[in-house]
N, C-alpha and C positions, 0 to 999 in steps of 0.2 A: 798604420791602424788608426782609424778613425776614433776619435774620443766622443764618446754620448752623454750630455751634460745628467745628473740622477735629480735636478731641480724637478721636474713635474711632477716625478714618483713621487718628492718628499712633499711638493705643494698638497698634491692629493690625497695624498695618507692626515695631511693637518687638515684638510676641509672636512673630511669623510668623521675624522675626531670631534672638531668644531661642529659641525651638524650632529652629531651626536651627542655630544655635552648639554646641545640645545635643546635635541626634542626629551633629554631626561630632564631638563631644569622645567618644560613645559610640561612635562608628566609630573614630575613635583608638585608644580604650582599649580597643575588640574587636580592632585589629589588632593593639597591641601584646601583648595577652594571649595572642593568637594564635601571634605570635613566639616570645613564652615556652615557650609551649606546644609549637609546634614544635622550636624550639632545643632545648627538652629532649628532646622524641622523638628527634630528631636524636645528642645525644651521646649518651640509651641505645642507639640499635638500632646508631650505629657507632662507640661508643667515649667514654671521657673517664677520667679521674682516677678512682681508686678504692681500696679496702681490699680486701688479702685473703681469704680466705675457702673454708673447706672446705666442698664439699658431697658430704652421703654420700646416691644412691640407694638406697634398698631393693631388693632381690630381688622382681620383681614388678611394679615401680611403672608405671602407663598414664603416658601422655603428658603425659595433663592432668594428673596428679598432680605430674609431674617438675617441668612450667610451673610449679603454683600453688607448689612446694616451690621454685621460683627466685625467684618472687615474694616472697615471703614472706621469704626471706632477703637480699632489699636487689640480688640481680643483675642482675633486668628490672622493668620496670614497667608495661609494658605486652605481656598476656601474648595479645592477641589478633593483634598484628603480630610480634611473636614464634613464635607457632603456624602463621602466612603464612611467614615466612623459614625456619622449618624444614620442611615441605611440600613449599616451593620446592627445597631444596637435598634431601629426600626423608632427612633424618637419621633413624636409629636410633642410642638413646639406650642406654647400656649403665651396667650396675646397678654399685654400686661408689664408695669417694671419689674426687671430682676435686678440683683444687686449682684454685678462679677466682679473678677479681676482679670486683667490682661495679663494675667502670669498664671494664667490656669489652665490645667488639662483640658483636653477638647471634654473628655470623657465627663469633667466635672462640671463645666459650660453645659453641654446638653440634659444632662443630670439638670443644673438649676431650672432652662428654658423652657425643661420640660412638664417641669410641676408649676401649677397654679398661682400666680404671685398674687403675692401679700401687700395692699398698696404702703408705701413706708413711712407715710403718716397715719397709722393706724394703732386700733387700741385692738387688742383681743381679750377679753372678759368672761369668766364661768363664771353663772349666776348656779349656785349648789341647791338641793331640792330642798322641801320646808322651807327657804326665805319668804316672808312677807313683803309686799308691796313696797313698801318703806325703805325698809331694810335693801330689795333690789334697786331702789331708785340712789340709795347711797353708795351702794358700792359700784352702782355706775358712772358715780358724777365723783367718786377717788378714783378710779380707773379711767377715764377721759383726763382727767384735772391730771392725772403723774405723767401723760403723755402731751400734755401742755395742748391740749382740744378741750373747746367749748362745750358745755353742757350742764346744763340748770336742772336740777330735781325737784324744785318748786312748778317749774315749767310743766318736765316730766309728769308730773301726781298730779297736775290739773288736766292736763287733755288725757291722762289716762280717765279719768270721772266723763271727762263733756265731749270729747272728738267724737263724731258719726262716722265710727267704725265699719267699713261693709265686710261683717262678720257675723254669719247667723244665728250663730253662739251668741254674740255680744248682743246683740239686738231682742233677744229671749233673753235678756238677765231682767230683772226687774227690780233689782236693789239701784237705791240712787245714790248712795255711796259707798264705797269700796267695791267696784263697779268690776274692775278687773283684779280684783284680788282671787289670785289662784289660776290665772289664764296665763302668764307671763311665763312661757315655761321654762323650764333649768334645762340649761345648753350652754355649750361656749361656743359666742358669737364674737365675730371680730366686724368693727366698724371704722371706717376711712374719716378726715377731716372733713367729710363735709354732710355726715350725718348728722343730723335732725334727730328733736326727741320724738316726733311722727314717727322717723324711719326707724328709730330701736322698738316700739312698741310695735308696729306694723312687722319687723322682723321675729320679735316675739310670738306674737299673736298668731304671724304662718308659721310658726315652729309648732304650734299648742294646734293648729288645724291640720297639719300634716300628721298630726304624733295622735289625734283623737282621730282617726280615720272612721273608714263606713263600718269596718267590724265591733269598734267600740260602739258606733251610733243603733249598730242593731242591738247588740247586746244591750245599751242603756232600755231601748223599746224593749225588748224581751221581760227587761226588769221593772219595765213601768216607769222607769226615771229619767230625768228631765236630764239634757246635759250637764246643766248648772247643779243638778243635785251628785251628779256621779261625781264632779270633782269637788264638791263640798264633804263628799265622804271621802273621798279621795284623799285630801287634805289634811282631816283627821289621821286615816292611817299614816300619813306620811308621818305625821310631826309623835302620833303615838307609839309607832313598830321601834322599836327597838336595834332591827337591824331589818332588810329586806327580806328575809327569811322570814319571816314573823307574818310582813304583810295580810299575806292571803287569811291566818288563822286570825290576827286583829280585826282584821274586814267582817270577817264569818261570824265574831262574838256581835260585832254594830250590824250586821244584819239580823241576828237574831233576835237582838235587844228592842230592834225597830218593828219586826215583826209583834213582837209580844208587848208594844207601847211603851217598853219601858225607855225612862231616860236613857242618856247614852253617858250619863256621866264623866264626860271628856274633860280631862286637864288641860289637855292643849285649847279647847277652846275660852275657857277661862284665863289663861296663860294671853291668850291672844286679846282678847279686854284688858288685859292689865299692860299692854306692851313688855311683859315682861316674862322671860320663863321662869319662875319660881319656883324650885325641885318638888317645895311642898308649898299645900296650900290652907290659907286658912278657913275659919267655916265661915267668916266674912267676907275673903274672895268668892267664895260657892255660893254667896247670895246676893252677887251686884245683877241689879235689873238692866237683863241686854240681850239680844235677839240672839245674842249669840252664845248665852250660858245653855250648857248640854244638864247644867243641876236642878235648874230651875224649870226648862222648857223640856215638854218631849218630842222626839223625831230628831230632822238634822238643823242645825240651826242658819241661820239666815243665809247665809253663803260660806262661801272658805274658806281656810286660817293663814293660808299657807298655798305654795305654789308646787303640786303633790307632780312628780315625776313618772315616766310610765309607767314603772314596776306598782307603784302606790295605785295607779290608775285603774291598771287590771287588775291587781288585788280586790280595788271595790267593785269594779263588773264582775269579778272570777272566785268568789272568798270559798274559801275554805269549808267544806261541808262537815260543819259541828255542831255539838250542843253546849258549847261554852257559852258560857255568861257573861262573866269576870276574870280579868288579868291584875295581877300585882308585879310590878317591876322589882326585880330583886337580881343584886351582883350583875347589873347589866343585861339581863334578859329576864323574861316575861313569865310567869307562872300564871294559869290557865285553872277556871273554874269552872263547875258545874251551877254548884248552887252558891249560896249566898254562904253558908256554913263553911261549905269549900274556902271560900275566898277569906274568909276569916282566918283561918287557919294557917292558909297560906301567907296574910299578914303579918299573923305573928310569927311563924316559926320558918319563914323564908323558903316549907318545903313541901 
């Protein structure tokens, strides 16, 4: 009997193992590469640790541009599931710097890119309504100055008097100083490092001509009055209502008062000669000689106290259909006369 060596059997049964061993050690190392590979997708598209980083769109830039311009700078890396999650969410991308991090959600990336940037040497400033002239040019040149930008209030308060404005408003004012006093309107503007005091008042000034629009300008003609005189009443109300509620019926007593010639007996504008707001006043405040005392002079006085906001605005186009006369301020809001007796009364007994 023939002997049959079992060597191939056993060669082949150890290949068949060895190839086997192999393609699981390579199915391991696909899965785990896998993993990697996912994990990373994973904390790009929603998030992980990262450095800051400015990115400036250009004016102009397509979509795919903006993508490869993220890529490029270290904030995505994968710019085709990137192009998917913004599609999905339907973003438009606006030109400008944003300020990211490379360790950011796609979702939080397109969220900043999307909204309008804010150049990052910039000041943003609410100028609040009733401010004076003065008083706006200060709290612009603290709010430039904390943000370590140039800007002079002396500069400012001179070409607000002498720039040739192309403002048709401006051009119909006929006072030669305090020229734009009460045009500068109350807004929060924000301004870049390389604004000019031209560009704050020129920004001002198209805020005061977008916000006076053509329904204000008929209604001032309806009422016989000049631009310049609506927000000089304007002004009044602002700096005398008490709260905006008030407005329209403060308006309606200084239209009535104007109607009937009487004085308008305005604190605020006597407040406003003295640079000072003075709670009370004395009867030697009530008699300084100035175009702009309401005690002394009747009608409105020479131009505006104060930089009166919209609601103050239509107040004086829109007042209040009454026969009030006289207000006395008491516990913070305003009590409301007919006659002079009225108001008396209501002095002394606050009711």
């Amino acid at each position: 009997m023939k002997y049959k060596s079992s060597y191939p059997y056993i060669k082949g049964v150890y290949k068949r193992k060895r190839a086997k061993r192999i393609r699981l050690a390579a199915l391991c190392l696909i899965v785990l590469l896998l993993a990697v590979k996912l994990n990373h997708i994973r904390a790009d598209v929603f998030g992980s640790k990262g450095e800051d980083i400015i990115i400036d769109i250009p004016k102009g830039a397509t979509s795919g541009e903006i993508v490869d311009l993220l890529k490029e700078n270290g904030v995505i890396y994968y710019p085709r599931i990137f192009k998917f999650v913004s599609k999905k969410d339907n973003a438009g991308f606006q030109m400008g710097q944003h300020a990211l991090n490379t360790g950011m959600s796609y979702k939080e990336v397109i969220r900043i890119i999307s909204q309008v940037s804010t150049p990052l040497n910039s000041v943003t400033v609410t100028i609040p309504e009733g401010m004076e002239l003065w008083q706006t040019a200060e709290k612009l040149a603290n709010a430039f100055t904390e943000k370590g930008l140039a800007f002079d209030k002396e500069v400012f308060l001179q070409q607000a008097e002498s720039f040739d404005f192309d403002f048709d408003f401006v051009k119909e004012i006929k006072r030669k100083e305090n020229r734009l006093e009460g045009y500068l309107f109350p807004a929060t503007y924000t301004f870049d490092d390389e604004t000019t005091e031209i560009d704050v008042l020129l920004a001002m000034l198209n805020k005061f001509s977008s916000e006076f629009g053509d329904e204000f300008k008929a209604r001032a003609k309806e009422l016989g009055l000049t631009v310049d005189q609506v927000v000089t009443l304007a002004s009044i109300v602002e700096r005398e209502g008490a709260s905006v509620q008030e407005f329209k019926t403060v308006s309606g007593v200084f239209h009535n008062r104007l109607k009937q010639n009487m004085k308008l007996q305005s604190c605020a504008t006597v407040q406003y000669i003295l640079k000072e707001r003075k709670p009370i006043l004395s009867t030697a405040d009530t008699q300084i000689k100035s175009p702009y005392n309401t005690y002394l002079h009747a009608g409105l006085p020479i131009g505006p106290i104060a930089a009166p906001g919209a609601a103050a605005i239509s107040a004086a186009l829109y007042p209040e259909d009454t026969d009030y006369l006289y207000f006395v301020l008491k516990d913070g809001k305003h009590i409301f006369s007919r006659t002079f007796e009225e108001h008396q009364r209501a002095e002394r007994s606050g009711s």
